[in-house]
N, CA, C and O atoms as a GROMACS GRO file, in nm:
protein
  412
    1UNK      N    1   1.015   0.361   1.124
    1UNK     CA    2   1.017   0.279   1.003
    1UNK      C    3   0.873   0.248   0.962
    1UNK      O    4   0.786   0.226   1.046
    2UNK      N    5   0.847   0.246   0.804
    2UNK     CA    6   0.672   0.244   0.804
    2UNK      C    7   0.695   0.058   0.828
    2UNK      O    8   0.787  -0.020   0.851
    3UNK      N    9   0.583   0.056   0.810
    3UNK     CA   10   0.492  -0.094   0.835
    3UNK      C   11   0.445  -0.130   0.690
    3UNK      O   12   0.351  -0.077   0.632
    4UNK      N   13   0.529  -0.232   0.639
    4UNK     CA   14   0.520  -0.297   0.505
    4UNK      C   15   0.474  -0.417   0.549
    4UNK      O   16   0.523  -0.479   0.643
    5UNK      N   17   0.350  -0.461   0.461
    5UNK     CA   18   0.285  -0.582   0.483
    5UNK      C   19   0.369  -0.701   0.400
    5UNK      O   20   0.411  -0.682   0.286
    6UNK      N   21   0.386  -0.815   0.468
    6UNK     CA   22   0.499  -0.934   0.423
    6UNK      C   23   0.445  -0.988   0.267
    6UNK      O   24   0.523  -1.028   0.179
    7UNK      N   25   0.318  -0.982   0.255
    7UNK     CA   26   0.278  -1.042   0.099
    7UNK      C   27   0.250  -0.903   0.047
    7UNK      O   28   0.132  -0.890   0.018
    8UNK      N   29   0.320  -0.802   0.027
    8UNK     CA   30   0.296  -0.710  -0.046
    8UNK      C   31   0.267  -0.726  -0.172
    8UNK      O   32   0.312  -0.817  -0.242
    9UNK      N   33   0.177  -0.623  -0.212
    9UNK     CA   34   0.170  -0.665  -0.390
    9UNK      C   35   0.260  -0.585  -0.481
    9UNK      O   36   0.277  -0.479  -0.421
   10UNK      N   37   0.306  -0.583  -0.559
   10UNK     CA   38   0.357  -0.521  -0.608
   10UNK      C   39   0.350  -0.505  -0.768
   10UNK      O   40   0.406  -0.585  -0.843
   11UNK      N   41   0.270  -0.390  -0.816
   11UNK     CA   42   0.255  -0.394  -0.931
   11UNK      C   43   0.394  -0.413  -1.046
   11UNK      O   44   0.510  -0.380  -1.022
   12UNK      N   45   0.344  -0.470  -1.162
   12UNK     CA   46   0.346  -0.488  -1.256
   12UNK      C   47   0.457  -0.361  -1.323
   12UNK      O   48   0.552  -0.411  -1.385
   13UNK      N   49   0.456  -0.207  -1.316
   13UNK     CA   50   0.482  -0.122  -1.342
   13UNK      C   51   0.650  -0.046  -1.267
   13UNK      O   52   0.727   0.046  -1.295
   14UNK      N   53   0.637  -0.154  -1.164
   14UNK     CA   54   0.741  -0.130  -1.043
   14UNK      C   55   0.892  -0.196  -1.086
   14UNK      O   56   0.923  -0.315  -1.080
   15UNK      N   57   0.982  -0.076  -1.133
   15UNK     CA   58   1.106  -0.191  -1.112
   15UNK      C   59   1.212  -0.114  -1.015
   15UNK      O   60   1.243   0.004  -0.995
   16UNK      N   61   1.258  -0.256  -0.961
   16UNK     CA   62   1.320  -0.254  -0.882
   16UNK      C   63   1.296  -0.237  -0.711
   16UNK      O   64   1.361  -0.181  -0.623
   17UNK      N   65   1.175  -0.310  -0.713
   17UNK     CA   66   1.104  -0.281  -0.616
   17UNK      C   67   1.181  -0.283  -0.451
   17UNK      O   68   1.129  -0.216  -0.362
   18UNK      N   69   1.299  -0.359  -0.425
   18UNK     CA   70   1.366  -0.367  -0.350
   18UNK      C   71   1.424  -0.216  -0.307
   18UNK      O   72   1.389  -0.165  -0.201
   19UNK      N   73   1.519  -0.146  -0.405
   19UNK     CA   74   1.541  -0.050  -0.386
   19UNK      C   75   1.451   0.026  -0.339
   19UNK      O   76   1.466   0.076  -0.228
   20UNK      N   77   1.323   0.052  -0.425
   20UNK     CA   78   1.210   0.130  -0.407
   20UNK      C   79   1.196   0.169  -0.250
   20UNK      O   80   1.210   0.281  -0.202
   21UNK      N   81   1.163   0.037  -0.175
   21UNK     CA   82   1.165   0.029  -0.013
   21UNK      C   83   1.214   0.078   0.037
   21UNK      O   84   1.166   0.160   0.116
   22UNK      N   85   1.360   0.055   0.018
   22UNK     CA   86   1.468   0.137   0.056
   22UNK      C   87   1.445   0.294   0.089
   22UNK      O   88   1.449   0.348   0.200
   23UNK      N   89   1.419   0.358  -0.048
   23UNK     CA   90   1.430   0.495  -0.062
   23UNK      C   91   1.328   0.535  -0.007
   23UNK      O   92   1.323   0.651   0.033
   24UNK      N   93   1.234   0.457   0.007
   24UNK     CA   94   1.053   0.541   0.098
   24UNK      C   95   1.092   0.501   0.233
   24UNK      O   96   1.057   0.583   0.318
   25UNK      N   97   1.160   0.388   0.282
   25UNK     CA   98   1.189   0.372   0.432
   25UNK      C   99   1.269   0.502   0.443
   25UNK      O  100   1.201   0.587   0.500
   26UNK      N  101   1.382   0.543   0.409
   26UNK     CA  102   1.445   0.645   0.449
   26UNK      C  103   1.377   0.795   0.432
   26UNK      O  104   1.441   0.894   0.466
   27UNK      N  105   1.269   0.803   0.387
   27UNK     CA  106   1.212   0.920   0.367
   27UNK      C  107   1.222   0.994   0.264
   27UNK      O  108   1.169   1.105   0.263
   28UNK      N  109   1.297   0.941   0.151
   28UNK     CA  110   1.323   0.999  -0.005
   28UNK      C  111   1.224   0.964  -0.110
   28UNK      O  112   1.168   0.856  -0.128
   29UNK      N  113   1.211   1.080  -0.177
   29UNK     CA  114   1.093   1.122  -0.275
   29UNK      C  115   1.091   1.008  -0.331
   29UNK      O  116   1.205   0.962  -0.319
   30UNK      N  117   1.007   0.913  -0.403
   30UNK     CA  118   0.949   0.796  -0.489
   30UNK      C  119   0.880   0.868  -0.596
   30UNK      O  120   0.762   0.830  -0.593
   31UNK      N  121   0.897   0.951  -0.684
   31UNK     CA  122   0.790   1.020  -0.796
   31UNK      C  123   0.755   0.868  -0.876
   31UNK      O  124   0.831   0.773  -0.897
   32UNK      N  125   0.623   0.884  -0.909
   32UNK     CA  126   0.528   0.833  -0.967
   32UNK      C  127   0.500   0.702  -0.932
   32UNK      O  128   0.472   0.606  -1.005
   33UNK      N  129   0.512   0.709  -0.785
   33UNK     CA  130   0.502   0.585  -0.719
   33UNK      C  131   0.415   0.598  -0.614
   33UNK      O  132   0.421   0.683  -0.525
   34UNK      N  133   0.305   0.480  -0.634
   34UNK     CA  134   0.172   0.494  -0.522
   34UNK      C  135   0.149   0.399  -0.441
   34UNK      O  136   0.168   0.294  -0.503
   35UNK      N  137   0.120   0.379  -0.338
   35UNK     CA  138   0.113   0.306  -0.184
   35UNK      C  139  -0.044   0.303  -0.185
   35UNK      O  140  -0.120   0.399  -0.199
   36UNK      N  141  -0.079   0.156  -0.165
   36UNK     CA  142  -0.200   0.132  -0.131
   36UNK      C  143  -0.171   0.116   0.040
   36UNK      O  144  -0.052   0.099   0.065
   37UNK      N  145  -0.240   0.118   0.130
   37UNK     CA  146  -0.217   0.152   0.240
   37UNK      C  147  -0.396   0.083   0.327
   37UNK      O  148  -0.504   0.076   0.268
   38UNK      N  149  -0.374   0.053   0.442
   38UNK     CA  150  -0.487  -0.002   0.538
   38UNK      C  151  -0.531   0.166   0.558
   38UNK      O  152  -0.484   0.269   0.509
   39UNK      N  153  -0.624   0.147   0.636
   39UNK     CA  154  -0.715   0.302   0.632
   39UNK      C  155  -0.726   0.316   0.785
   39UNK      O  156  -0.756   0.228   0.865
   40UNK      N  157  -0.687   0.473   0.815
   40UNK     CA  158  -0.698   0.472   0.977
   40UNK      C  159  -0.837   0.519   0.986
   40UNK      O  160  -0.880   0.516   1.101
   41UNK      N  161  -0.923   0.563   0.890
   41UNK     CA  162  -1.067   0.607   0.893
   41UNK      C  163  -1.124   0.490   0.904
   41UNK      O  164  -1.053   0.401   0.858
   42UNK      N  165  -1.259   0.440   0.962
   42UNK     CA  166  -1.305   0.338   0.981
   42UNK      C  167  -1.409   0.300   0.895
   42UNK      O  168  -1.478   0.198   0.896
   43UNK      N  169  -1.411   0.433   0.795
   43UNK     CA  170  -1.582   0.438   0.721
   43UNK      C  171  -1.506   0.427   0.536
   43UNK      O  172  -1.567   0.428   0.430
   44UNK      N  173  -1.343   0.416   0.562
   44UNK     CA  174  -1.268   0.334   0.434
   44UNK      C  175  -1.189   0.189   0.463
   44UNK      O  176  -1.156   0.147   0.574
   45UNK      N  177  -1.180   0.160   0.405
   45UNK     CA  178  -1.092   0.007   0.394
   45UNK      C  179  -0.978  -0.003   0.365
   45UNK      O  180  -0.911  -0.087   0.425
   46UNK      N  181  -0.908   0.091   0.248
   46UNK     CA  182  -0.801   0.091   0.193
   46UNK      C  183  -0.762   0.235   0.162
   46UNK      O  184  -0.871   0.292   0.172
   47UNK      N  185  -0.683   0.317   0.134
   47UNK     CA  186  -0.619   0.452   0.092
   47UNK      C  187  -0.523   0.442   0.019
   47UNK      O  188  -0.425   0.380   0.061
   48UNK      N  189  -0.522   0.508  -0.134
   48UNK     CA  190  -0.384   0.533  -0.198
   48UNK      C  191  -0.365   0.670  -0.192
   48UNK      O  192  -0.448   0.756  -0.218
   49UNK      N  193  -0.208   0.689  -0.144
   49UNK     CA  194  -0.134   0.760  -0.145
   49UNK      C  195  -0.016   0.799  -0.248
   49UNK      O  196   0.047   0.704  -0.297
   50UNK      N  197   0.022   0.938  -0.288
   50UNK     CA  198   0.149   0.921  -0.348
   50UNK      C  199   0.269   0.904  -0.250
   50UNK      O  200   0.266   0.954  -0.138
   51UNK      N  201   0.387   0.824  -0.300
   51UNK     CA  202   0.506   0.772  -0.165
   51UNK      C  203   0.551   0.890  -0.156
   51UNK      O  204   0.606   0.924  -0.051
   52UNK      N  205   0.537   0.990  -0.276
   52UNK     CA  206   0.609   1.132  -0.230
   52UNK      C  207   0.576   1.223  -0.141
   52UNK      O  208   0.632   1.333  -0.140
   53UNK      N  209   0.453   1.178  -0.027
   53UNK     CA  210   0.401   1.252   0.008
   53UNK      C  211   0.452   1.234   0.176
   53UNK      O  212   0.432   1.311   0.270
   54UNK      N  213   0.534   1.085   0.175
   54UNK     CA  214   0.595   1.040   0.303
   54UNK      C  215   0.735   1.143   0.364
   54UNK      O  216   0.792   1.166   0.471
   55UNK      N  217   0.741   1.178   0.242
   55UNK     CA  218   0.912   1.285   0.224
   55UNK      C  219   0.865   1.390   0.406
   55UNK      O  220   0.936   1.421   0.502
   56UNK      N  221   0.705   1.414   0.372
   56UNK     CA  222   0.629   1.489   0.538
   56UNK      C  223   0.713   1.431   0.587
   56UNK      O  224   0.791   1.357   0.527
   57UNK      N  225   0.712   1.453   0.702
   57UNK     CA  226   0.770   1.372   0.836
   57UNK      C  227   0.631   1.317   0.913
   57UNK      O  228   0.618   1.210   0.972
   58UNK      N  229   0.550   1.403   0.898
   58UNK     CA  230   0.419   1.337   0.982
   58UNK      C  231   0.358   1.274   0.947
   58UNK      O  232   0.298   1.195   1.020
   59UNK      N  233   0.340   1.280   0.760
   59UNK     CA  234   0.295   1.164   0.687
   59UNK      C  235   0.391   1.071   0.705
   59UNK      O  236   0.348   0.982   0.778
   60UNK      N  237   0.495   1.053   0.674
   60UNK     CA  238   0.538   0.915   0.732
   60UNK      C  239   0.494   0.855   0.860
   60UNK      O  240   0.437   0.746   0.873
   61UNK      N  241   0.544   0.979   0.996
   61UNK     CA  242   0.505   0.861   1.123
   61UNK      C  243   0.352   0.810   1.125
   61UNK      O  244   0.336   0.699   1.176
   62UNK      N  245   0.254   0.868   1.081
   62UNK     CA  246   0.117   0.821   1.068
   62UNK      C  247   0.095   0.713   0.952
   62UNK      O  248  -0.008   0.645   0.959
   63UNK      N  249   0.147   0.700   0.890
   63UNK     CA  250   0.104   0.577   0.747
   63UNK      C  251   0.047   0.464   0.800
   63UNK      O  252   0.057   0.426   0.916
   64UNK      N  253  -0.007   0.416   0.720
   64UNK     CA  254  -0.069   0.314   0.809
   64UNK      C  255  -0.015   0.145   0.764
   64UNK      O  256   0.104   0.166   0.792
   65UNK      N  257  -0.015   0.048   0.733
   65UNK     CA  258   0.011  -0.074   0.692
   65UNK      C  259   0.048  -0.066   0.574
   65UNK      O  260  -0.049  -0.091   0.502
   66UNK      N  261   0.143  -0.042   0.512
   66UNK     CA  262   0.128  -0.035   0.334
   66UNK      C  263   0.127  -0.171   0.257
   66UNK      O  264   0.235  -0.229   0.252
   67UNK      N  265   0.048  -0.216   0.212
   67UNK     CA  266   0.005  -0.329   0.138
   67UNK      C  267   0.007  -0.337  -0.019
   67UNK      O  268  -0.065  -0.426  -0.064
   68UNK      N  269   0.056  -0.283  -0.084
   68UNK     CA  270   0.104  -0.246  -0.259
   68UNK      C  271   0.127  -0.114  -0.276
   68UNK      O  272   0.070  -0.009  -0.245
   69UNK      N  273   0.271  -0.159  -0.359
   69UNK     CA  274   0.285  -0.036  -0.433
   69UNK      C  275   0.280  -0.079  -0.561
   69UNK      O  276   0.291  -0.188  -0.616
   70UNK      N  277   0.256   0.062  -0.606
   70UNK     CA  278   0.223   0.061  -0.774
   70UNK      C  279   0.274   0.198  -0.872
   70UNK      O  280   0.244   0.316  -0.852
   71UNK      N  281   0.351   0.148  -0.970
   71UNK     CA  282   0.351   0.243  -1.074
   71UNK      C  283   0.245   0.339  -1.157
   71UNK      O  284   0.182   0.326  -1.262
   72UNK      N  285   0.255   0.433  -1.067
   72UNK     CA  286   0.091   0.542  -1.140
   72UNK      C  287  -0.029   0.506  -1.068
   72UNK      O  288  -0.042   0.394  -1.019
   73UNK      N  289  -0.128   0.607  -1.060
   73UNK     CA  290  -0.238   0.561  -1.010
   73UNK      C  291  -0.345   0.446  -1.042
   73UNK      O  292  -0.389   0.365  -0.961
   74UNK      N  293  -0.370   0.454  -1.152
   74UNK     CA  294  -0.419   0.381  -1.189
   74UNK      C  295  -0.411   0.229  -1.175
   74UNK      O  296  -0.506   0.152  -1.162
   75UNK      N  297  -0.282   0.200  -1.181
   75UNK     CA  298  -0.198   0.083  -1.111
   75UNK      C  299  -0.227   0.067  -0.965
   75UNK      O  300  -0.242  -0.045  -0.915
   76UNK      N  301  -0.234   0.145  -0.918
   76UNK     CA  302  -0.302   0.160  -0.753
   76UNK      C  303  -0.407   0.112  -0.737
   76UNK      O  304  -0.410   0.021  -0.654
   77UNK      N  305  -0.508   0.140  -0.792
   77UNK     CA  306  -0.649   0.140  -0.819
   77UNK      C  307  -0.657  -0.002  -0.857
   77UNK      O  308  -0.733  -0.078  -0.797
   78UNK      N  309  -0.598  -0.034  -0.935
   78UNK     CA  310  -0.597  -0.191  -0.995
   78UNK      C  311  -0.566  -0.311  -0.883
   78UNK      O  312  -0.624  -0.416  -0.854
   79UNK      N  313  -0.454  -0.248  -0.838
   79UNK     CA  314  -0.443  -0.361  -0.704
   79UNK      C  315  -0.531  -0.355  -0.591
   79UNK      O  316  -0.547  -0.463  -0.534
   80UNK      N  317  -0.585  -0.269  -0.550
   80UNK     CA  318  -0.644  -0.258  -0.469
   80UNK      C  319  -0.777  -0.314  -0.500
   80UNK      O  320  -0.855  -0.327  -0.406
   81UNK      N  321  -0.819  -0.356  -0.640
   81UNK     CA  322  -0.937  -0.383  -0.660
   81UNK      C  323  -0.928  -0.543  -0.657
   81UNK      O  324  -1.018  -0.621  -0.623
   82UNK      N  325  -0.788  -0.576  -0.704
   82UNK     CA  326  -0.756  -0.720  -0.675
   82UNK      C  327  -0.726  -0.785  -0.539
   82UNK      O  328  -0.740  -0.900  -0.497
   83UNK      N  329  -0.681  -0.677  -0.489
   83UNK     CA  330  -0.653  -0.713  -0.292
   83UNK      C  331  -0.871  -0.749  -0.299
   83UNK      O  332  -0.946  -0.842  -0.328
   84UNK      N  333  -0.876  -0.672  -0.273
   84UNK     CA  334  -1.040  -0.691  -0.255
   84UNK      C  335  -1.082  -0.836  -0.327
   84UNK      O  336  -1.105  -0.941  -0.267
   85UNK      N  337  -1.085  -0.820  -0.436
   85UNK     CA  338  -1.109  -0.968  -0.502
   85UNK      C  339  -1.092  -1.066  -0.406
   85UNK      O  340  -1.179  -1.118  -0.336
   86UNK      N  341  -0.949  -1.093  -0.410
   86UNK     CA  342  -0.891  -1.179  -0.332
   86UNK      C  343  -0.914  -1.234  -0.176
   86UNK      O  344  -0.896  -1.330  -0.101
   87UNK      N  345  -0.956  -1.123  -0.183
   87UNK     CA  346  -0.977  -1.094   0.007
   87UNK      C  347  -1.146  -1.146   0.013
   87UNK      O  348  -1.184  -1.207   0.113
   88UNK      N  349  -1.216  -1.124  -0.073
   88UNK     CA  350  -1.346  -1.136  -0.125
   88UNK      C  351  -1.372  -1.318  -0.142
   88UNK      O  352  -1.448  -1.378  -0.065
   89UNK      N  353  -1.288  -1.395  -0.262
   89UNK     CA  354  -1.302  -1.471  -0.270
   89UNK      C  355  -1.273  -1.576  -0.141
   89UNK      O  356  -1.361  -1.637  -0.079
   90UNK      N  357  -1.156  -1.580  -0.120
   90UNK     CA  358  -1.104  -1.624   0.005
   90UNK      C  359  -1.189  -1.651   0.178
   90UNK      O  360  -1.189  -1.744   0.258
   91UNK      N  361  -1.249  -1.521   0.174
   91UNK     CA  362  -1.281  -1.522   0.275
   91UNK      C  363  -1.478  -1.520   0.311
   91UNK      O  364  -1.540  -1.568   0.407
   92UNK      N  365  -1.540  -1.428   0.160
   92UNK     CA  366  -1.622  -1.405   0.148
   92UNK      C  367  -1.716  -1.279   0.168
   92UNK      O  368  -1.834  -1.258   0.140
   93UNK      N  369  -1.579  -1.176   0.247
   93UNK     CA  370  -1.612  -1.078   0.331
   93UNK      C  371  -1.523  -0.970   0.275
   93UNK      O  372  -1.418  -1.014   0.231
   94UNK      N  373  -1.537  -0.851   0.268
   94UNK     CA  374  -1.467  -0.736   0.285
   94UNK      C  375  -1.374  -0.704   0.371
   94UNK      O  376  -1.317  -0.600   0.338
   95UNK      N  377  -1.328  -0.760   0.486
   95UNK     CA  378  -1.256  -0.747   0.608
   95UNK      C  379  -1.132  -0.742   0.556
   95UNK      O  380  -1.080  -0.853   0.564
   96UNK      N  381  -1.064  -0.666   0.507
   96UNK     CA  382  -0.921  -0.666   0.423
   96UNK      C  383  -0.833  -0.608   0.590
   96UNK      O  384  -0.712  -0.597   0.570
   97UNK      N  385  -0.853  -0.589   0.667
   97UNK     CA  386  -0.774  -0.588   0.767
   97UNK      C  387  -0.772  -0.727   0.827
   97UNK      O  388  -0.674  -0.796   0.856
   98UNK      N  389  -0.895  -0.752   0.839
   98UNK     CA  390  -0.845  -0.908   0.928
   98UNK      C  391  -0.757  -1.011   0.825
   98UNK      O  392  -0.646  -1.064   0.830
   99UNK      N  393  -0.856  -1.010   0.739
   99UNK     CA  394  -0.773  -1.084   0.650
   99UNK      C  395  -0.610  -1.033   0.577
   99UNK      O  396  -0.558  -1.104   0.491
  100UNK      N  397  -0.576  -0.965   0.602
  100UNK     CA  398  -0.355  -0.911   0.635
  100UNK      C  399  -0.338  -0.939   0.765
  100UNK      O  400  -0.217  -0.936   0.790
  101UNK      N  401  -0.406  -0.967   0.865
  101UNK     CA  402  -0.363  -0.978   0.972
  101UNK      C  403  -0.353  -1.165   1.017
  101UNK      O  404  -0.288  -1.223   1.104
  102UNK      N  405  -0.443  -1.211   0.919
  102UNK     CA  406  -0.456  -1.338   0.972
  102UNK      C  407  -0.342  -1.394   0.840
  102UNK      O  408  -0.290  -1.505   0.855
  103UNK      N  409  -0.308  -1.315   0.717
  103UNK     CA  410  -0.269  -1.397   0.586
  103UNK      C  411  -0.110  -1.460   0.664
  103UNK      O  412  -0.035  -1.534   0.601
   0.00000   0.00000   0.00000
């Protein structure tokens, strides 16, 4: 089962976001739907993905924390710039892992 972060964000663009879960937990295609995600590289912070790309089997078991989804990329891009904000103001720091881990 992936690892959905409890204050997920969820864009603006997203309906029905409940279902949505649903269909990417079970491994079914999500078209035009993007996953901001924690980063298993250490030299990124955050990764967007398309959810259609979980349909892999190996991309799923590897995913990492998913922390927003969003309608279209760009929508991706947007939250992720606001996770940062947020994570920024709050804390003062870039640490967007500690700070999901401590929220």
């Amino acid at each position: 089962m992936l690892k959905w972060w409890e204050h997920c964000y969820i864009g603006e663009g997203v309906k029905g976001s409940a279902s949505l879960i649903g269909k990417i937990n079970r491994g079914k295609a999500a078209p035009g739907i993007y996953l901001v995600t924690l980063s298993h590289n250490p030299h990124n912070i955050m990764e967007i993905i398309p959810a259609v790309v979980l349909v892999q089997r190996a991309a799923y078991d590897f995913c990492p924390m998913i922390i927003a989804m969003a309608k279209g990329k760009d929508e991706a891009i947007d939250l992720a710039g606001k996770i940062a904000e947020v994570c920024y103001r709050e804390t003062g720091s870039f640490q967007i892992k500690e700070y999901i881990k401590n929220r």
